[in-house]
N, C-alpha and C positions, 0 to 999 in steps of 0.2 A: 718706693722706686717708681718714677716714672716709663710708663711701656707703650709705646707707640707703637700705632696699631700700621701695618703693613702696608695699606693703603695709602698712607701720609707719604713712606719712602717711594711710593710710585710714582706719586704725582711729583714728587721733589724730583726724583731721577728724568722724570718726560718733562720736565719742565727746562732741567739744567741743559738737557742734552738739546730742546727745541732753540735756547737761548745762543749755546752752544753753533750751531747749525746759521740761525740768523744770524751771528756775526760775524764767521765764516764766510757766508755766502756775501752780505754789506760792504768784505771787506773785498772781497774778490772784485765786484765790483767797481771800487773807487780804487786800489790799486792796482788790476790787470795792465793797465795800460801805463803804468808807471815812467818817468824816465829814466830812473834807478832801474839798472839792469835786472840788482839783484831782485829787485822788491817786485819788478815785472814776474823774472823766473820763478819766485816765492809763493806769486797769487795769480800762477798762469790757470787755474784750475779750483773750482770750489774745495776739492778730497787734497791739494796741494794748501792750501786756505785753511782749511781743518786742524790740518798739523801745525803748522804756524800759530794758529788762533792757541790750541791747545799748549803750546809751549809758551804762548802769552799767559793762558792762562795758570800756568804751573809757576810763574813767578820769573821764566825765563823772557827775556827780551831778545834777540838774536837781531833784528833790524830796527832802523831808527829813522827812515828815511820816507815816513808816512807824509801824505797828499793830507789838508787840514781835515779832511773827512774823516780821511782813519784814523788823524789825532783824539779826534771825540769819540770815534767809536772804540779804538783803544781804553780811551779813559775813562770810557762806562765799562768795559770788561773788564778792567782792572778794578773799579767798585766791587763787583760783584765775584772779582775771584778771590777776593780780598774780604768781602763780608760773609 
């Protein structure tokens, strides 16, 4: 049986959550100022950004009307919520 020493989940946890947080913050960015009303109201806020990233990352999509920035930045968080 493989036992993985505590340490390893720590740095996996600061890392998912650091990862988490930059694309969050990336996305707030490139969509705050959206023309999509909704996609403005969605990423008026980094902790509004969060959620949304987070329900990207759970496999749900709720908006689709990403600026080509957030298209890539989507499509690298979806690699990695996906791997």
């Amino acid at each position: 049986m493989l036992i993985c020493p505590s340490h390893h989940h720590t740095f996996t946890d600061i890392t998912a959550i650091l990862f988490w947080i930059f694309i969050a913050a990336f996305l707030y960015i490139t969509e705050r100022d959206s023309l999509d009303d909704e996609m403005a109201e969605n990423y008026k806020s980094v902790p509004h950004s969060m959620w949304i990233t987070l329900l990207n990352l759970s496999g749900e999509s709720p908006l689709c009307q990403y600026s080509q920035a957030g298209k890539i930045a989507t499509g690298i968080l979806g690699l990695f919520a996906t791997g």
